[in-house]
N, C-alpha and C positions, 0 to 999 in steps of 0.2 A: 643778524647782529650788526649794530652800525657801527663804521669805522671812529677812533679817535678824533679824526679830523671832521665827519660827520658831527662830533658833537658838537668838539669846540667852536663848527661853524655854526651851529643850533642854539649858544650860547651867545655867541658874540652876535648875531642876526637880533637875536631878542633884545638885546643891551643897547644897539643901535635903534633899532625900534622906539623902543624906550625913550629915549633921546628925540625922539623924532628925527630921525634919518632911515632913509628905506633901508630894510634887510638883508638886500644885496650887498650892501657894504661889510657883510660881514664874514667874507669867505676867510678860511684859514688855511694855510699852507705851512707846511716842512718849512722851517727857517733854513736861510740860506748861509748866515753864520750861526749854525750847530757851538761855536763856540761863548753865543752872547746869549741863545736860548734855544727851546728845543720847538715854540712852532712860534708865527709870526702873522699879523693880519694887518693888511697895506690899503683898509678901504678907506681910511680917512683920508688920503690924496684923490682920491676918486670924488669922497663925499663933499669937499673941499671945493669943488669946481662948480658943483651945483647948488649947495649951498649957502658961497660964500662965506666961510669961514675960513680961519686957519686948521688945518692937519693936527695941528697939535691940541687945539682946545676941542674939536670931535674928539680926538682921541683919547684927550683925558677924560668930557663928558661921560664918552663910552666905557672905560674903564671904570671909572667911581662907581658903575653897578654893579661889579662881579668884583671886588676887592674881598665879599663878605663868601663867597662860592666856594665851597671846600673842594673844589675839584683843582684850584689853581691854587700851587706852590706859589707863583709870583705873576703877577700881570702888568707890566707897566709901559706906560709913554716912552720912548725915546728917540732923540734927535727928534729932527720936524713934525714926526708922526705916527711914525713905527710903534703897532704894538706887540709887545714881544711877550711871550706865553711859555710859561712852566709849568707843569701839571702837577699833583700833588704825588707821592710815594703811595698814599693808600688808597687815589684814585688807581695808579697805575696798576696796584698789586690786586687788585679788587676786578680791573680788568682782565688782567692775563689769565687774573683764574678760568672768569667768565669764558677768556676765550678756548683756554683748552680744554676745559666742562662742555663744549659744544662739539655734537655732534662732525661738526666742519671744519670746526677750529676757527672757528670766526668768520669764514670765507663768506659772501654771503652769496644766498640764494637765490636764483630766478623764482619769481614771484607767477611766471608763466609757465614754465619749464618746456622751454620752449625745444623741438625736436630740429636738430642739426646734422645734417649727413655729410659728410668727407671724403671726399676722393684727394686718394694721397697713393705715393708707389708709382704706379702705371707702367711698370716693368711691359718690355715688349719681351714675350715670348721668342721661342726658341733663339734667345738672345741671353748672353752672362750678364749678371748683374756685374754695373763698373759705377764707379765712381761717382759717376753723375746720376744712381737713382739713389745715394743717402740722404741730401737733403731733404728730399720729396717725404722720404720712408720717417725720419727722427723726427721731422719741423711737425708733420701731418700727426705721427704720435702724440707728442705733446702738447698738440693744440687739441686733439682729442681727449687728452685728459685736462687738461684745463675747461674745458666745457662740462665736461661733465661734475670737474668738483667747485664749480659754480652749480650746480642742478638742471644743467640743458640733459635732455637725453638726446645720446650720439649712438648714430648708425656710419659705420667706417666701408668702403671700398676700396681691395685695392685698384679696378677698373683695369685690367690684362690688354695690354695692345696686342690683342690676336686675331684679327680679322681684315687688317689691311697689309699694304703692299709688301710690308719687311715680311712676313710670312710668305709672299709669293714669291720677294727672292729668297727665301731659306732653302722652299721648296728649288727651287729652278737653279741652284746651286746645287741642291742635293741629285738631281736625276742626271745634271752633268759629270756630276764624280761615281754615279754610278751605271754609267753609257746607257742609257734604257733598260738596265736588269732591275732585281727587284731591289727596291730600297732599305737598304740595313741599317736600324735605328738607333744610335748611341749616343748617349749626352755628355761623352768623353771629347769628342771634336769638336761640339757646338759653337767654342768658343768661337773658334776662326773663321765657321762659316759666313755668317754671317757679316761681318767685314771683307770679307772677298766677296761675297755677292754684292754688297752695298757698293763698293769700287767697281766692281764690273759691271754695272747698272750704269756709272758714272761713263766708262769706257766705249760698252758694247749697245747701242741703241735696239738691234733685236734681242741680246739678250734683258732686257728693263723692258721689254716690249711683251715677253714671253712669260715676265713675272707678272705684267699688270695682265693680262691672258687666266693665267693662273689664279693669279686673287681674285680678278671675275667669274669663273668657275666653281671656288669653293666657297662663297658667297652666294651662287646661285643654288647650290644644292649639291652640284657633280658629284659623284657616287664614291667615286676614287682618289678625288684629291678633297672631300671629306672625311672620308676614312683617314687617310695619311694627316691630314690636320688634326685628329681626335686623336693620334698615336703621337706627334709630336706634343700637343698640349699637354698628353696626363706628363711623360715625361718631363718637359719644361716646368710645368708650374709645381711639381715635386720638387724641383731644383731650388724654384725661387721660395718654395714656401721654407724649407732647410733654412734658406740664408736668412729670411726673416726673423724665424723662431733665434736663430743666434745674436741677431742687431736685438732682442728685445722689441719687435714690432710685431704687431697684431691686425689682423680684419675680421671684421664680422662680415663682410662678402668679397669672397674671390668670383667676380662676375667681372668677365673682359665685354670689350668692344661685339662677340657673338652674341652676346646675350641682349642686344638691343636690336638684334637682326627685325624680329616678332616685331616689333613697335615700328620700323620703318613704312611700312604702308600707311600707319596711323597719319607719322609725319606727315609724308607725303599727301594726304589726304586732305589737314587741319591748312596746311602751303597753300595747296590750291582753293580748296573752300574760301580763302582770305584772298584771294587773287596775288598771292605773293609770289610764287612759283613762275621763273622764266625759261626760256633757252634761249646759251650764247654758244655759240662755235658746236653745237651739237650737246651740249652740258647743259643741266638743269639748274638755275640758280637761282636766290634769293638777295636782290637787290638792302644793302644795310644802310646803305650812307648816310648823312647828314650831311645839312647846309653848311656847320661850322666846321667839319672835318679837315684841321691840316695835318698831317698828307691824310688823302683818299684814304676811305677803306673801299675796299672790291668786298666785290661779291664774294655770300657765301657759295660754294660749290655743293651741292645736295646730290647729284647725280654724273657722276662720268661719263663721257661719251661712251662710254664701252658696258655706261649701268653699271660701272660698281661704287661701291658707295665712299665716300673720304671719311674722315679724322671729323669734320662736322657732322656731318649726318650721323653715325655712329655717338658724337656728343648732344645731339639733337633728341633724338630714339632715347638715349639713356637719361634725358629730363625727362621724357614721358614716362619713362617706365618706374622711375623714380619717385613722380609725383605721383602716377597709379597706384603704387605700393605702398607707398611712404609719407606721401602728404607732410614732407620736410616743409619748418619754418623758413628755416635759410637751408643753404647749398655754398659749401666751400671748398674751392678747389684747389689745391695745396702743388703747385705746377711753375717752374720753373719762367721768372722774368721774363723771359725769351719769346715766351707762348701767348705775350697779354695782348699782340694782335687777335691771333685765332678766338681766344674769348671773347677778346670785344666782339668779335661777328657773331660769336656763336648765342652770346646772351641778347644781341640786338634780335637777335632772328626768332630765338625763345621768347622775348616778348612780342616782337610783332605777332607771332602765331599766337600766342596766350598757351604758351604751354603748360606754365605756372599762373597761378594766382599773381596781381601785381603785388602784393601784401609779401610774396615769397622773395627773401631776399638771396642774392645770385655775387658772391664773393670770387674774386681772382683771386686767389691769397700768394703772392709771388716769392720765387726768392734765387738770391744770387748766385754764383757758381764757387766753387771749392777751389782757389787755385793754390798753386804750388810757388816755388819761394820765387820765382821769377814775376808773380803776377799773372801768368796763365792758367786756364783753366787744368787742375793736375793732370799730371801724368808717369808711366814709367820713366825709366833712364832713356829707355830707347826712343821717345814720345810717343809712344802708343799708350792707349785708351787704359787703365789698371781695372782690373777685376776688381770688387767690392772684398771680396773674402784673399785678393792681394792685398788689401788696403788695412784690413781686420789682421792678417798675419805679422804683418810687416810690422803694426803697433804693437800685436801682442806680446812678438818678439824681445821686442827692447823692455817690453814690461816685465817679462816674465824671468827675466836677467836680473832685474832689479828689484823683483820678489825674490828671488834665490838669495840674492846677495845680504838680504835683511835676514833678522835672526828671528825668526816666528817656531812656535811651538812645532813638536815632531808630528804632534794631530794636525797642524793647521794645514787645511787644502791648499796648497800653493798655486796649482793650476786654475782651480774656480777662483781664486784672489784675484791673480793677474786676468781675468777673462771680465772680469765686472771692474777692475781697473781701467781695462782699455775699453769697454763700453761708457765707461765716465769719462775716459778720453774724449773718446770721437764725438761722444755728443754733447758734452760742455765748450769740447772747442768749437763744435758748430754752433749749438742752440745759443752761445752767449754772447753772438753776432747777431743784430739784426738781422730776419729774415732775409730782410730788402737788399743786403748787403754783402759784394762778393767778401769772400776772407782768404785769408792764408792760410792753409796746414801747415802747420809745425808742431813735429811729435815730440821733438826735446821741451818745448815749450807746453804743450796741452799734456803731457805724462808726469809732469815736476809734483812734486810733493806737496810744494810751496806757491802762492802765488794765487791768484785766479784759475783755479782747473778743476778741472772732475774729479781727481785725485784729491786733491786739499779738503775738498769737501767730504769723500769717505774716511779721509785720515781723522777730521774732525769727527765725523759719528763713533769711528775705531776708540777716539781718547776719550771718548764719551764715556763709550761699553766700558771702556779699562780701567775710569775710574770708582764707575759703581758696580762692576765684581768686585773690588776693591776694599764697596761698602756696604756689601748687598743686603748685612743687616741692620745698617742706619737709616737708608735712602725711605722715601715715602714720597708718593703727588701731593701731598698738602703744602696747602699755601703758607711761605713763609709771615710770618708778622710785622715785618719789618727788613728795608733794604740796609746793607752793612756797609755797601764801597758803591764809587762810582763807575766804576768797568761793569759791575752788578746792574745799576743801575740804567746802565748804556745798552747792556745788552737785555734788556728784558725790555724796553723799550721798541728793540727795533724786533723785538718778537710782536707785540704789541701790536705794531706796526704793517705788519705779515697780510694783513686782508686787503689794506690799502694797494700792494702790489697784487694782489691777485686779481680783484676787479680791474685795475688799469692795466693789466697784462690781458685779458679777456677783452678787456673794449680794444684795447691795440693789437688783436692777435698776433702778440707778441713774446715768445715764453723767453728772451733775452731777458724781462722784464725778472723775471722769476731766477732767472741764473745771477743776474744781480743783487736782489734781495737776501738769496742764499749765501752768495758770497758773503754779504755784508752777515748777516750772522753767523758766520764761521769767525770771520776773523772778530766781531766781538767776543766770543767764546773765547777767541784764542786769549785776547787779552785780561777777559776777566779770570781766566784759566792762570795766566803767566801771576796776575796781580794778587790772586790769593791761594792760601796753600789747602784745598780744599781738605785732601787727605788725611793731612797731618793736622787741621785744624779743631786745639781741645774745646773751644766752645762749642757746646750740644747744640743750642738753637742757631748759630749763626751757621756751623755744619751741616745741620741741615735744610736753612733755609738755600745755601751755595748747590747741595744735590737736587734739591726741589728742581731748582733753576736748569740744573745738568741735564734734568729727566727733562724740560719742558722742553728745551732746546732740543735735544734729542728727536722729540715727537717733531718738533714743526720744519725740523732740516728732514727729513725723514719725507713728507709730507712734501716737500720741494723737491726730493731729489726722484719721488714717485712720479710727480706731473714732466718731472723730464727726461722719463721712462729709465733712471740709474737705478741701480739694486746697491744698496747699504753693502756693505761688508762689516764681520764682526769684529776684525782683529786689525790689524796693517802693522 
């Protein structure tokens, strides 16, 4: 389905045409004063240079063809050249229908459908989920549904760091707390280990000597500290699969860094065949550099001196096994700014081997860190690291305070209320930051009723429901005949409008884009809501062309709040 602005640029293209001036000059955009009109086309200052005319006699040319077009309410010249664009009420209302009679809702569809795989998560085993794997876990969801309700088919991983070195100090902390007897397995300590082995790595030179020993070992096969890694795994990734299921995240493969073990020979093999394969200081490596590179990049590392394998090789092995299996268009990796060195080497080296097709496209998709009201990246009181299900309590907390404190039915769940509350928290307050871009957490601020939040927006679907239980034997989807007010007419517009942000959310892997749009049709709602009395109102047709509207909105916030993995609530 093409967008509104699709047309109008299909209209005004043809009109310049006409005129004899190229069709390029007829692109059309969102006006910038919303209060002088509602879209605008700036090609006659362009068209104007080439040839030689004045802005305003193009522009008028150009208009005089579509004066007679029943799809514009008004189209005229103004100031030097500006033409400014009104659409008509029965073009509009003629559209909306169309778009919520589809399938999509208008969104439009890859014409390829093209197959996109995601690596998002990347929790490191026997390690608590904290803080710093939400972004990776909500940003990676919701660009996996945005993919898919464009018509890409998506294949998701969360990709388990379980096969390098933070495993071999787990291990090498765990046989020191348990003197050389046998190892007793509990996912009740985990949290801590792990940070005291990570410090004592830092500290103790044999003991980080004795870890990387260890992950050379169960990497190579070793009988015994394979066993003991296959017993912490099921454990661990129990743990993290629980937290998921509550953030509302999903994968279609729990496949860690072992499972590229099988493809490491391949690698190695396709290295050398290309004569790409080095040794430096005893290490196997893959020269990346470029001519224009400022700063350097080094080498990728492929092989440790000790043969065991890095963070690349493990990323390397899992392109192959990937593009074996799966034969993805593209590959997007949903991984923390921090990391876009290690990519650039690791996508330099995938294609120097041709691991993929060049046609295969190889995404970093970054994004900033979570901090806290200081500007740093969060943490406890005490600055240590917060658990993830601290992070989830602590919100739920205050939320659940302030579902109590509201008056809701003696049926209504209160507990499942405040849990999809504060999942609209945490991920509107994150997702409606640019990826790219560190934020603040703030829970008085992302829990408010009012405002830009996760909550405003379920409260909106809530007064939605509440108005048409209200009318459940007036309401109907048919399309009204006619708009009544202009808050009506505002918000059905930027329903309208709903694909346009979908596509440019999709090209900008960017679902800020979408927590935007939803906003702006909440708070239309709100106002067309405040402006007329739908309830109480005795006109039949204008009644229920107002619930028409109630239901459309409904579906398409609905629709937004799906791609941002939020669950609706009934009541609030």
């Amino acid at each position: 389905m093409k967008t509104i602005i699709e047309i109008l640029t299909e209209k005004l293209s043809a009109a310049f045409s006409a005129c004899g001036y190229s069709a390029e000059y007829g692109a059309v955009t969102l006006s910038d004063r919303p209060d002088l009109c509602q879209f605008q086309c700036n090609g006659a200052f362009s068209a104007a240079k080439i040839y030689k005319k004045s802005p305003a006699v193009i522009a008028g040319e150009t208009t005089s063809k579509l004066q007679s077009d029943s799809i514009f309410e008004k189209i005229s010249v103004m100031g030097p050249g500006f033409i400014n664009i009104d659409i008509g009420d029965s073009f509009l209302l003629t559209y909306t229908d169309e778009m919520l009679s589809d399938e999509h809702l208008g969104i439009k569809q890859s014409e390829k459908g093209e197959m996109i795989f995601l690596d998002y998560g990347g929790p490191n085993t026997a390690k608590s989920l904290h803080v710093g794997h939400l972004r990776s876990a909500i940003i990676g969801e919701s660009l996996k549904r945005l993919a898919a309700a464009t018509g890409r088919k998506t294949v998701s991983d969360v990709h388990l760091g379980d096969w390098g070195l933070p495993m071999g100090l787990f291990i090498a902390e765990l046989e020191d707390r348990n003197g050389g007897g046998e190892i007793a397995l509990s996912g009740s300590e985990w949290s801590e280990i792990y940070p005291i082995a990570s410090q004592k790595s830092k500290e103790d030179e044999n003991f980080k000597q004795r870890a990387q020993e260890i992950t050379a070992k169960f990497q190579s096969g070793d009988s015994y500290y394979l066993s003991l890694w296959k017993q912490i795994m099921k454990i661990s990734v129990a743990e993290i699969k629980e937290i998921y299921k509550m953030l509302g995240v999903s994968f279609d493969l729990w496949h860690g860094e072992s499972d590229s073990e099988q493809y490491v020979p391949e690698l190695i093999g396709k290295l050398k065949s290309k004569g790409l394969l080095k040794e430096s200081l005893g290490a196997k490596v893959v020269d990346v550099s470029e001519p224009d590179d400022n700063p350097a990049i080094p080498p990728v590392i492929i092989k440790m001196s000790n043969n065991a394998s890095g963070y690349a090789t493990t990323d390397l092995a899992t392109i192959i096994e990937r593009e074996t299996v799966f034969h993805p268009d593209e590959l997007w990796y949903v991984v923390d700014n921090r990391q876009s060195l290690h990519f650039t080497q690791v996508f330099r080296c995938a294609r120097k081997a041709s691991l993929v097709p060049e046609k295969t496209a190889i995404h970093h998709l970054g994004f900033g860190t979570m901090n806290g009201s200081d500007g740093k990246p969060y943490k406890t009181r005490d600055g240590g690291v917060m658990k993830l299900t601290d992070l989830y309590d602590k919100v739920y907390s205050a939320t659940l305070s302030r579902v109590e404190a509201s008056s809701f039915s003696e049926n209504a769940d209160k507990k499942e209320i405040a849990h999809k509350i504060t999942l609209a928290a945490i991920k509107f307050g994150d997702l409606m930051n640019h990826r790219s871009k560190n934020y603040i957490f703030d829970i008085e601020k992302f829990t408010a009723s009012e405002g830009k939040t996760g909550a405003f927006l379920l409260y909106t679907v809530a007064r939605i429901n509440s108005v048409l239980r209200k009318t459940a034997p007036e309401h109907t989807d048919t399309v009204p005949e006619r708009i009544y007010s202009d808050t009506e007419r505002a918000l059905m517009l930027t329903l309208a409008l709903s694909n346009e942000a979908f596509e440019l959310a999709y090209k900008e892997k960017a679902p800020n884009i979408i927590c935007d749009n939803a906003y702006k049709i909440a708070s239309a709602f709100s106002k067309f809501y405040s402006e007329n009395h739908i309830i109480s109102e005795s006109d039949i047709s204008k009644k229920s062309a107002w619930l028409s509207l109630c239901l459309a909105t409904k579906t398409m916030l609905q629709k937004h709040l799906d791609i941002l993995g939020i669950e609706p609530v009934e009541i609030m």
